[in-house]
SERO-4910 file (N, C-alpha, C, O; in steps of 0.05 Angstrom, whole numbers):
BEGIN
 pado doro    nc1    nc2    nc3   cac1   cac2   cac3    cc1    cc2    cc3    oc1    oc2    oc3
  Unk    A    193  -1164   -476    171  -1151   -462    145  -1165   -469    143  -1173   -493
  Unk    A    125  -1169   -454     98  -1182   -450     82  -1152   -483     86  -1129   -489
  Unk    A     68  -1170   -491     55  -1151   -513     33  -1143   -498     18  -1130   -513
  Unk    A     23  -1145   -471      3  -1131   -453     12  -1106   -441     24  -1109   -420
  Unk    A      8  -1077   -451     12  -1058   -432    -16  -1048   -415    -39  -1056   -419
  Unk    A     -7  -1031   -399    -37  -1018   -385    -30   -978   -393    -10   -965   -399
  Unk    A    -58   -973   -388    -56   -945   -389    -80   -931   -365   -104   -934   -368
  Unk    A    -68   -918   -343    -90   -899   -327   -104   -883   -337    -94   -866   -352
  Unk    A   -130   -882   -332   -152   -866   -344   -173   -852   -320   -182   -867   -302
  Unk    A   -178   -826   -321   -210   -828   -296   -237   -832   -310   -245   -822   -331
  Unk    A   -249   -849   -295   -270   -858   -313   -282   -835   -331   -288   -837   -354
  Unk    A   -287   -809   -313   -306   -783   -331   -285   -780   -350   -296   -774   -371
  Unk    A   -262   -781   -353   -261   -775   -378   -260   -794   -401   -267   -786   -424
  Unk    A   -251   -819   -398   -255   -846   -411   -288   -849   -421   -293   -861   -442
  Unk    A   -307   -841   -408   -327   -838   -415   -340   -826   -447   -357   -833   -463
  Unk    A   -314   -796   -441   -318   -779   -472   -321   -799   -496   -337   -796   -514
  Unk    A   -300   -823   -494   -294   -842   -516   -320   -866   -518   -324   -877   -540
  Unk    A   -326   -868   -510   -352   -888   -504   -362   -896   -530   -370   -919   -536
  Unk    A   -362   -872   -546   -375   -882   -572   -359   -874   -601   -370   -867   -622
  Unk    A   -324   -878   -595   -312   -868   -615   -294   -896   -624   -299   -918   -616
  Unk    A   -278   -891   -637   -264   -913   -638   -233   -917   -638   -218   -933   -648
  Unk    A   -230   -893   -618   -203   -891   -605   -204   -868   -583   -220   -852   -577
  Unk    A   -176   -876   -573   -178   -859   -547   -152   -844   -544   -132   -857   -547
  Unk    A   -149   -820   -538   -126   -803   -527   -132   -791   -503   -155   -783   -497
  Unk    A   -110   -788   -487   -117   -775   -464   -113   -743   -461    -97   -735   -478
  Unk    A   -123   -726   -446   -120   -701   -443    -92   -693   -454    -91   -676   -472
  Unk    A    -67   -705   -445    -41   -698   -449    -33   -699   -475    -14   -684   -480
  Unk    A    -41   -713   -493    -31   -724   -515    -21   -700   -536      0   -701   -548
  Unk    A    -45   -674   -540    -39   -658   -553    -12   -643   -546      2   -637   -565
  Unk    A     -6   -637   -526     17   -627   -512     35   -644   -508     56   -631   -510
  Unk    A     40   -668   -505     63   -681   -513     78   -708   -536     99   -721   -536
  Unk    A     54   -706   -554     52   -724   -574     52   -762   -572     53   -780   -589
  Unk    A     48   -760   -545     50   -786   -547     31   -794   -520     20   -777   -507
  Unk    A     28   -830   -513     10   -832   -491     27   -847   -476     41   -867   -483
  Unk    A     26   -836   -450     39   -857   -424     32   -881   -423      8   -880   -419
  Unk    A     39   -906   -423     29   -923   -407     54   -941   -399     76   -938   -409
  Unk    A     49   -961   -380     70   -986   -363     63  -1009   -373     49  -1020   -390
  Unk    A     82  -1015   -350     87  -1047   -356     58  -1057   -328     44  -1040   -317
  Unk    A     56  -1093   -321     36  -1096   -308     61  -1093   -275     52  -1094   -252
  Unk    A     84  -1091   -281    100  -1089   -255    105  -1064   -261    128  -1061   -253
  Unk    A     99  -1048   -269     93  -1012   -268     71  -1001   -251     75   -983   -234
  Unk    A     46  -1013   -256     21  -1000   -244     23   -997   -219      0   -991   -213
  Unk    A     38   -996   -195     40   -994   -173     44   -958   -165     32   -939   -154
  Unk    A     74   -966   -182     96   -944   -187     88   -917   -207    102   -897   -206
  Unk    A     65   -921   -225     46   -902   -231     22   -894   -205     20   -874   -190
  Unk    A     10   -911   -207    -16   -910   -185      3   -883   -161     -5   -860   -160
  Unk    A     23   -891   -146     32   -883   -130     57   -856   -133     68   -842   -116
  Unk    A     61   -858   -161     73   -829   -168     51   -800   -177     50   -778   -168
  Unk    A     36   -815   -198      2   -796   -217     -6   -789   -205    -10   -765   -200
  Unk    A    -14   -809   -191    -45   -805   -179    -54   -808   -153    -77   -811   -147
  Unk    A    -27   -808   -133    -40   -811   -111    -66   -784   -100    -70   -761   -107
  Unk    A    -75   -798    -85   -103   -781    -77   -130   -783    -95   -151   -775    -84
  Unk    A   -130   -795   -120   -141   -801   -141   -158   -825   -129   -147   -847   -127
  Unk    A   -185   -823   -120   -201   -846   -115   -209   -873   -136   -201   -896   -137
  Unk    A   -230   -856   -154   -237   -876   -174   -222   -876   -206   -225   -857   -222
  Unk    A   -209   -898   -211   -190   -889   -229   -199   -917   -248   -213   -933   -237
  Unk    A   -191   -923   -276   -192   -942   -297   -167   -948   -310   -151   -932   -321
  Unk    A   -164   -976   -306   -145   -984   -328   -145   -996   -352   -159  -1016   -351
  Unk    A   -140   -994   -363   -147  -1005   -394   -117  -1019   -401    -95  -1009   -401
  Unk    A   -129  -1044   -407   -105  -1064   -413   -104  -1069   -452   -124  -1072   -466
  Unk    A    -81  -1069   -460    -82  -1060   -485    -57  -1082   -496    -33  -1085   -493
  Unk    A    -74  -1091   -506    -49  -1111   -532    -38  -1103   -554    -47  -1102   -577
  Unk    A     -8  -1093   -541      7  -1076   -563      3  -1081   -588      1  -1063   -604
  Unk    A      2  -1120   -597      8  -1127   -622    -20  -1112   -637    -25  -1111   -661
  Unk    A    -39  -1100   -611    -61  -1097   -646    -67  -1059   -648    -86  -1045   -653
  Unk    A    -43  -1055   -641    -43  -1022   -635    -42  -1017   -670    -29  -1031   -685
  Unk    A    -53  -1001   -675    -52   -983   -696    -20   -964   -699      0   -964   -714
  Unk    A    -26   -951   -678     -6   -931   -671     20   -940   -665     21   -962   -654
  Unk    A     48   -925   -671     79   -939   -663     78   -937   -630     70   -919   -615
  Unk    A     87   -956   -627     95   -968   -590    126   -952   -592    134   -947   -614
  Unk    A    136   -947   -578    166   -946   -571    171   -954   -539    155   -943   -525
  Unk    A    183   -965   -531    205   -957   -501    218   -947   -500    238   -952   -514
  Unk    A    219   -918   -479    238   -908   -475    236   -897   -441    218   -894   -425
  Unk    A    262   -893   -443    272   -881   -416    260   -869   -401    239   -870   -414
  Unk    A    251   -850   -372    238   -847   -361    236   -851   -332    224   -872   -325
  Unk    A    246   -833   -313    252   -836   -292    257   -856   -279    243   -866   -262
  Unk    A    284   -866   -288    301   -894   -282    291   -920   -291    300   -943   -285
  Unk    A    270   -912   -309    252   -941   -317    247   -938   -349    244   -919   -364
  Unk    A    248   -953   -351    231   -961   -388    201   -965   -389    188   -985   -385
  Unk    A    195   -943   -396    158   -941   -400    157   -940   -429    176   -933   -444
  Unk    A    127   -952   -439    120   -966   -462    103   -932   -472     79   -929   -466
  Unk    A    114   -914   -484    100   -897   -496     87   -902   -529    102   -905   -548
  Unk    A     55   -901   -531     51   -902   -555     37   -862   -569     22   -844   -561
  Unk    A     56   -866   -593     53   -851   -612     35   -850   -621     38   -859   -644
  Unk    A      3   -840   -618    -23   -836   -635    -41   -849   -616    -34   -862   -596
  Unk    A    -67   -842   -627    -87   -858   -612    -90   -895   -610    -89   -913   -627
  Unk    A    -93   -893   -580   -108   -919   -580   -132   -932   -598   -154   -925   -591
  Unk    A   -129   -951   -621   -154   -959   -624   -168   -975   -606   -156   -991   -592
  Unk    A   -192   -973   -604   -208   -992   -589   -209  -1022   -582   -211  -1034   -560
  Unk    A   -208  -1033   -613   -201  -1064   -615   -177  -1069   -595   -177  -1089   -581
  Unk    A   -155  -1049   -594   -133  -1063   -574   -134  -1061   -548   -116  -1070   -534
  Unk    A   -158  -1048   -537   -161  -1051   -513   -183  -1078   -499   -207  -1081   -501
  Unk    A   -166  -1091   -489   -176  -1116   -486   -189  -1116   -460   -210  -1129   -459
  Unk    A   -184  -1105   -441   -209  -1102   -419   -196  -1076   -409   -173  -1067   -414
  Unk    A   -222  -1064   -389   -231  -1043   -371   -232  -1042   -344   -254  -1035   -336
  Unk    A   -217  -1046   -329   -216  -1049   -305   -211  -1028   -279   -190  -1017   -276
  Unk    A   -234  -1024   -261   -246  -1006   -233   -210  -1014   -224   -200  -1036   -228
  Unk    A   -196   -990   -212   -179   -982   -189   -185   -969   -175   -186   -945   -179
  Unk    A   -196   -984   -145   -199   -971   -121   -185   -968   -108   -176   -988    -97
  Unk    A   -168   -930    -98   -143   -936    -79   -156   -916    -49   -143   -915    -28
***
């Protein structure tokens, strides 16, 4: 597997993080861990999550400098890259506008 995953974010709430030095998403407390795909995932997210969802963020994240444990696992017929704990910041390597 490519050591590049992505993770969906809406900007207002990606915003909260702006000045911290990691990031979790709303879900995290309730299921201990954070979603994210592969770059031949983001379709198949975009179009399962979030359809209807206008302005959305991706954040591309280089597993090798994750703080937190990565795992793959299973997941509605697919292998999604779930990481265990917060994103640090340093591993997010760019920020990128999704207009659907």
């Amino acid at each position: 597997m490519d050591n590049i995953i992505y993770h969906v974010v809406q900007p207002d709430y990606w915003q909260q993080f702006s000045e911290k030095q990691a990031y979790t998403p709303p879900t995290f407390v309730e299921e201990g861990f954070i979603h994210c795909c592969t770059e031949a995932q983001i379709n198949y997210v975009l179009t399962t999550y979030f359809v209807g969802t206008k302005a959305l963020l991706l954040l591309k994240i280089d597993s090798t400098l994750l703080n937190a444990e990565l795992k793959i696992e299973p997941a509605n017929g697919q292998h999604f890259p779930h990481i265990y704990g917060a994103i640090n910041k340093n591993a997010i390597i760019a920020v990128q506008k999704i207009e659907q």
